[in-house]
N, C-alpha and C positions, 0 to 999 in steps of 0.2 A: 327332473332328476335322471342321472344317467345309472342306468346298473345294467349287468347283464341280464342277456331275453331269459328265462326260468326254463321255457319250453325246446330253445334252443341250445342250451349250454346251463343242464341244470347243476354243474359241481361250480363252475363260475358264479353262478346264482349264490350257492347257499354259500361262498366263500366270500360273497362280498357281503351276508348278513353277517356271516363271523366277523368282519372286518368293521362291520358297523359298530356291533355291542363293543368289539375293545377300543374304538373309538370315543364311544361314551364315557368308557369307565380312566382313561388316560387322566392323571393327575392335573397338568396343567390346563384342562377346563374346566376343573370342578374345585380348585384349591381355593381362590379369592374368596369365594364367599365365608370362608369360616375362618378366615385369619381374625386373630384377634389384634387389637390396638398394641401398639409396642411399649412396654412395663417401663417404669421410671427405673427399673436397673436394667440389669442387662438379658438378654434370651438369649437360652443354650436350646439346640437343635439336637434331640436324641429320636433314632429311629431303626426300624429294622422290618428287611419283607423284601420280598422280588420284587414291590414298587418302589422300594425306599432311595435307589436313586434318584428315578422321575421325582420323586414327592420333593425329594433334598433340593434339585434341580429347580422345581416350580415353585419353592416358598425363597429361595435366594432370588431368585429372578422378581416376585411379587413382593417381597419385604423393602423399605425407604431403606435407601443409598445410604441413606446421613443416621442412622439407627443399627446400635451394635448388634451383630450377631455373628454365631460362632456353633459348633457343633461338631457332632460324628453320626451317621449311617452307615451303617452294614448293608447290603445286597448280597446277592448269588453272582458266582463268578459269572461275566459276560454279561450281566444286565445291567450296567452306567450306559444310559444313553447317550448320545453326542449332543453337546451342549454349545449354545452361545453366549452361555453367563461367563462375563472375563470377571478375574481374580474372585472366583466359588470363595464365596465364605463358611459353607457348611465344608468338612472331611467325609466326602465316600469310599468308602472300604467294601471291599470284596471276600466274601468266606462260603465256604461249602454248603448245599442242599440236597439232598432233604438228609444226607448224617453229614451231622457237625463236621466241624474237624479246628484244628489252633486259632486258623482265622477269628473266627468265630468266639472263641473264646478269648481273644487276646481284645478284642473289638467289644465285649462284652463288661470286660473286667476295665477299660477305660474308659468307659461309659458311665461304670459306677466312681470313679476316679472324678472325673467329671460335674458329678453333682455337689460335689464334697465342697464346704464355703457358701453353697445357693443362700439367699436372703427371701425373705419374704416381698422385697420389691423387685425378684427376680422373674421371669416365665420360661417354663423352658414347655418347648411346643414338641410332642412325642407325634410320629410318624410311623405308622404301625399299617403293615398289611400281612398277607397271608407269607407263609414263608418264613417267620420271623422264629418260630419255635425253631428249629435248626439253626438259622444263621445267630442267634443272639443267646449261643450258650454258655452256661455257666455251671457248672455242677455244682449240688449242696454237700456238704459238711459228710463227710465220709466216701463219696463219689470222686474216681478221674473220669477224662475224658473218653478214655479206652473204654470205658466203663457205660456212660453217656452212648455214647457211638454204636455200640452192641445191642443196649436197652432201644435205641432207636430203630436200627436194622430190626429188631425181632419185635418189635409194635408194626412198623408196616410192613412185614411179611406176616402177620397172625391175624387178620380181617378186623381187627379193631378199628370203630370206626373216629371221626377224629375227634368228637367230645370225651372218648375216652383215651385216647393218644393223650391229649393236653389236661386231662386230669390228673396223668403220671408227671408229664413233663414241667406242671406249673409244681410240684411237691417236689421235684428232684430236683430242682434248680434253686438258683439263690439269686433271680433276675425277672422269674416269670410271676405270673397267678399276686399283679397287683406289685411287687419288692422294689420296683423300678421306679414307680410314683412314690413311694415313701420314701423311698432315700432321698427324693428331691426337697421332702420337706425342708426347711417351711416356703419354697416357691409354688408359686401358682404353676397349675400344670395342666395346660390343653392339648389334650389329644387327636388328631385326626388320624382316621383310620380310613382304610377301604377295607370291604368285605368278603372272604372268599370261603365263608362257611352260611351253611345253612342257617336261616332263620338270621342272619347277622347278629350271632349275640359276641358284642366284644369281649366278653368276656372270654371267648375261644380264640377269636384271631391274638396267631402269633401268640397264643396259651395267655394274652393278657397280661402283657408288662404293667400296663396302667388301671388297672381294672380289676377290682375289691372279685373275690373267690369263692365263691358259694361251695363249691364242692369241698373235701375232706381228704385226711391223709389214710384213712382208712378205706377210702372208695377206692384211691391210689393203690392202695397194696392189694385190695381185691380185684383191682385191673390185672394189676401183674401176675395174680395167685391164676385168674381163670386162662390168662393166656400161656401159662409156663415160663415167664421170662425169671431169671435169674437177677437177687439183688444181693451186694454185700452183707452178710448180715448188721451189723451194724447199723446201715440205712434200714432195713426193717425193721430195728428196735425203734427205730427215730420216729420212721412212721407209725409203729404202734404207740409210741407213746405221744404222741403229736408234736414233738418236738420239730418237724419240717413245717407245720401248719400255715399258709398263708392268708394275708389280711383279707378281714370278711367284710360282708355287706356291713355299712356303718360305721367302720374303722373308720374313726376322729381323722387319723392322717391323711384320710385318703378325700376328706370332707369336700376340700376347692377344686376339686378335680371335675374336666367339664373335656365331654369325649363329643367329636362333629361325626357322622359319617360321611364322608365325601361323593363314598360311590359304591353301589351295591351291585348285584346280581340279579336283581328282578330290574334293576333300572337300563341295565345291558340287555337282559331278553327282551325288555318294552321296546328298546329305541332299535332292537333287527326285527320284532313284531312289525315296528311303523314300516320302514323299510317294506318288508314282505306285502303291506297292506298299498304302499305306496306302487308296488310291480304288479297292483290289481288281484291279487290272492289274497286269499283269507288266513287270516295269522289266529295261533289260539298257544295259551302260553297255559302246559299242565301246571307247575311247579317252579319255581328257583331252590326247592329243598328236597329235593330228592336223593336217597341214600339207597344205601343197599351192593351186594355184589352186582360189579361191573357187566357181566356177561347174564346175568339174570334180569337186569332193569333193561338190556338190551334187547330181549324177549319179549318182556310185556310191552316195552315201545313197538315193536315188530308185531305183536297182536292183534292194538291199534291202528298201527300203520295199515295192515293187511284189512282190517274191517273199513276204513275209509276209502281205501281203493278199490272195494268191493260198492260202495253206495251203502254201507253198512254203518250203523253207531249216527252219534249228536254231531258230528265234525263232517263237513262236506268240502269235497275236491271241486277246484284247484287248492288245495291249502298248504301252510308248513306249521308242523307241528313241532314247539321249543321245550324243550326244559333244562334244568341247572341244578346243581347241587353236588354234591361230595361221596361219589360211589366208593365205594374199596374192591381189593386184588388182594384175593387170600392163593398167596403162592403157592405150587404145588410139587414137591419134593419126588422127584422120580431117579431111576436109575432105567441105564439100559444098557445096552449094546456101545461099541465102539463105531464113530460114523463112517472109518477103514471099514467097519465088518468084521472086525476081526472074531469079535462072540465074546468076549472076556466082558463080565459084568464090572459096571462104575459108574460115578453119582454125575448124569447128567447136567451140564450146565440150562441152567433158566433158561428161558425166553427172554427178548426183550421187547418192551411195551411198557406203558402204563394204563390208567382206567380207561380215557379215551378208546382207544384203541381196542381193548379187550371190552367194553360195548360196543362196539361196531362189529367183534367178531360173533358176541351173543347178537346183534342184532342181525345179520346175515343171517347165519347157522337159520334162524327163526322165520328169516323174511324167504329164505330158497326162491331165491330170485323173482319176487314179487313183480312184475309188472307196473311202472308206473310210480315206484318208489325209488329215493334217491335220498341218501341221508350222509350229513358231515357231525360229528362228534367233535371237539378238540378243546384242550383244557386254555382258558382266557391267557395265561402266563408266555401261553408257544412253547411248553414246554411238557410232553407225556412223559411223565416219569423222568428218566435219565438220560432219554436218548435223543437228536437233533427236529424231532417230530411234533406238530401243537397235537397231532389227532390223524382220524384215517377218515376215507369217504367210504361212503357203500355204495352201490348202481345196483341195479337190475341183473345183471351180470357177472357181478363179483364173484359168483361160485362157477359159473361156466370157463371165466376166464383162467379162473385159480388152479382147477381141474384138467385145463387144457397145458397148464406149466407145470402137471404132479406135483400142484399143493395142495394137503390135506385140512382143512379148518379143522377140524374134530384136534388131530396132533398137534396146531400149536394153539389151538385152545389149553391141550393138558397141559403143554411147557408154559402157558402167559406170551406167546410169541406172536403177538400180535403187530411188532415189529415187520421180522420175519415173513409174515404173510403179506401185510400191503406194499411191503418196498419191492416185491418182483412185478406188483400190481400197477405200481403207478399211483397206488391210491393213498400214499401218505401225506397228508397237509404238513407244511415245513412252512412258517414264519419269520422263525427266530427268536427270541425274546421282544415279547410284547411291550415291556416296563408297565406293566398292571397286572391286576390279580384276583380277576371275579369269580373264581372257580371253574367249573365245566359249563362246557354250552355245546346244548344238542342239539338240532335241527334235520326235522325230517319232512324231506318235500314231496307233496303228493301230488301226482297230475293223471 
C-alpha cells in the first residue's frame, strides 16, 4: 500500500487517513447491498442531505434499465458530483445549508406533491443523510420561512446540541420527525440513510423524515424557552397544546417502513484506524460519539495527546489517536474598537470557522507546542461551517509560527475565528465537497 512516510511528512500522513474514512463512507460503495427488489408498481426516489446527490447518483446507476423510476433530491449548493449516468432518472436540486432558504422549501413542498396517488404496489426508497434538516424545509401551520431561518440561525449560535436542534425542528416542520413516511402511505417505504450523528440514531438524521419520534412538543418548547429563541405565539399554543405532535413509536402508518444504514462514522474511523495500522503505528479509536464545546474537547484531546508523548497513560507512541462525533460553537457576541482605530465603540463582526477548526484551536492553545504531536481535525462533508475549508492541522509549531505573523490564538479564539488564524498559517485542509457525511474526524498523531 502506498501512503505517505508519517515520520517524514506527518500532515500528508494524517491527510491521507482523512482521505481514507470519506472514502469508505462515499455512497456508491456501500448502496447495492441494501437496494431492495423493484415493486410491481412503480419507485419514487425521495431524498435530502449533503450526500443526497451521490446517493441519487449511485441508486440510478445501480437500479435495472428496464424498471421505472423517477424522483427528487435536494443537496447543498455545490454538492452534485459529476456523473456518468446519461439520461439521470432521479431530479437533483440544490438549496441552502445549514439556514434554509426557498430552495429548500420549494423542493420540500414537491416532494410531498410527489407522494400524492402512491399505491400500496408502489416503493418509494427515502435517501436521507446529515444535512437534510436545513435543506428539506418546510414550516408547520403558523410558521414562514423568515421565520424558520431566524429559529435556525439562533439554535446554532446557542450551543444546543444537535439532538436538541432536531427536537425543535422535527415539531416545526410539516416534513420532518416521521410526516414524510406517512404521506407515502399506503407505499412501501425503504430508507437508506448515512449517518452523521452520534450514536446513529435515525431518528436524528436529517431530524427524521422517515422515522416514528419519540420526543415531544413540549421538550420542543422547553428547547426554545432555555435557549431564549423567539416563537410566534400561535406556534406556542400548538406546541402546548400538542397540536404539532409528530408520529410515535408504533404509529400503524409508519408500520412497513424498513430503514438500512449504509455507512457510519465508527465505520470511517475503523477503515483510517486500518490504514494507520497498515503505516506500521498503532491506531486506538476513543469514540465516534463524542460531543461537547469544540475548543474544550480540544483540550482534553491535548491532555491526552501530551501524556502519550511523555511515555505516559494506556496509549503508547508511535500511535494516532481518532475520534468523531458532533461538537458545538457557542458564538460569542463582542464589541470593540474600529479595525481604522478609530476608538468609536460597535458590534464586532464574528469569526469565521466552524467546530473543526475551533478544536484544533482549543487543541493548540492546550498542546503549547508539544513536541512530537501533529494533529488534523476536519468535518467528513469538506465543509467547516460556512466557509471553503474541511478543517485545520495543528504541528508542533503552530503557536511559534502564529506569533511570529502577530497572531493571537487567545483573540480569535473569543471571535470563533478559527478561519482567520490557520489561513495566514497554511494550515487550513480545503477538499471541497466530499458528497458524504460522516460527521467530524479527528486525528492526532504521535511520534
Amino acid at each position: 500500500m502506498n501512503f505517505p512516510n508519517p515520520e517524514q511528512n506527518p500532515r500528508a500522513f494524517l491527510e491521507h487517513l482523512f482521505h481514507t474514512a470519506i472514502q469508505r463512507a462515499l455512497p456508491l460503495h456501500n448502496t447495492a447491498a441494501y437496494l431492495p427488489q423493484p415493486p410491481k408498481g412503480r419507485t419514487l426516489v425521495l431524498g435530502a442531505g449533503k450526500a443526497g446527490g451521490a446517493m441519487a447518483q449511485a441508486v440510478d446507476a445501480l437500479w435495472p434499465a428496464d424498471k421505472p423510476l423517477s424522483g427528487l433530491v435536494v443537496t447543498r449548493y455545490g454538492h452534485i458530483p459529476a456523473s456518468d449516468v446519461k439520461n439521470p432518472r432521479i431530479e437533483i436540486v440544490e438549496a441552502a445549508h445549514p439556514v434554509p432558504d426557498a430552495a429548500g422549501l420549494a423542493a420540500a413542498q414537491r416532494m410531498l406533491a410527489l407522494t400524492q396517488e402512491l399505491t400500496a404496489d408502489d416503493l418509494v426508497l427515502c435517501l436521507i443523510s446529515g444535512g437534510g434538516s436545513a435543506l428539506l424545509t418546510l414550516p408547520c401551520e403558523g410558521l414562514t420561512l423568515a421565520d424558520k431561518q431566524r429559529i435556525n440561525k439562533e439554535l446554532l449560535n446557542s450551543g444546543a446540541d444537535i439532538t436538541q436542534m432536531n427536537c425543535v425542528r422535527k415539531h416545526l416542520s410539516a416534513i420532518k420527525g416521521g410526516r414524510l413516511a406517512a404521506a407515502c402511505a399506503p407505499a412501501r417505504v425503504v430508507t437508506l440513510a448515512i449517518s452523521d450523528v452520534p450514536g446513529d440514531d435515525p431518528a436524528i438524521i436529517a431530524s427524521g423524515p422517515t422515522v416514528a419520534d419519540a420526543t415531544t412538543c413540549l421538550e420542543a418548547l422547553q428547547i426554545l424557552k432555555r435557549y431564549n429563541i423567539e416563537i410566534p405565539g400561535r406556534v406556542a399554543d400548538l406546541l402546548e397544546n400538542g397540536t404539532l405532535e409528530t408520529p410515535k413509536p408504533g404509529d400503524a402508518i409508519l408500520a412497513h417502513h424498513q430503514l438500512h444504514m449504509i455507512a457510519t462514522p465508527q465505520q470511517s474511523l475503523q477503515a483510517a484506524a486500518d490504514a494507520a495500522r497498515a503505516a506500521g503505528l498503532d491506531a486506538y479509536i476513543l469514540s465516534d460519539e463524542i460531543e461537547g464545546e469544540s475548543r474544550e474537547v480540544g483540550k482534553v484531546h491535548a491532555a491526552l495527546a501530551r501524556a502519550v508523548a511523555r511515555g505516559q497513560g494506556a496509549f503508547k507512541k508511535p500511535c494516532v489517536i481518532f475520534s468523531g462525533g458532533e461538537t458545538t460553537v457557542t458564538v460569542r457576541k463582542q464589541s470593540g474598537t474600529s479595525p481604522r482605530g478609530r476608538g468609536q465603540d460597535q458590534q464586532a463582526r464574528p469569526g469565521r470557522g466552524g467546530r473543526a477548526g475551533e478544536f484544533c484551536m482549543g487543541l493548540a492553545q492546550a498542546l503549547q507546542g508539544q513536541p512530537g504531536v501533529w494533529a488534523l481535525a476536519a468535518d467528513t462533508d469538506g465543509i467547516d461551517g460556512v466557509e471553503d475549508n474541511a478543517g485545520a492541522f495543528v504541528a508542533p509549531d503552530t503557536l511559534a509560527r502564529a506569533q511570529a505573523q502577530g497572531l493571537t490564538l487567545s483573540d480569535h479564539l473569543d471571535r470563533n475565528d478559527a478561519y482567520g488564524f490557520f489561513e495566514p498559517l497554511g494550515g487550513l485542509v480545503v477538499t471541497g465537497p466530499t458528497f458524504t457525511n460522516v460527521n467530524d474526524f479527528r486525528a492526532l498523531l504521535i511520534l
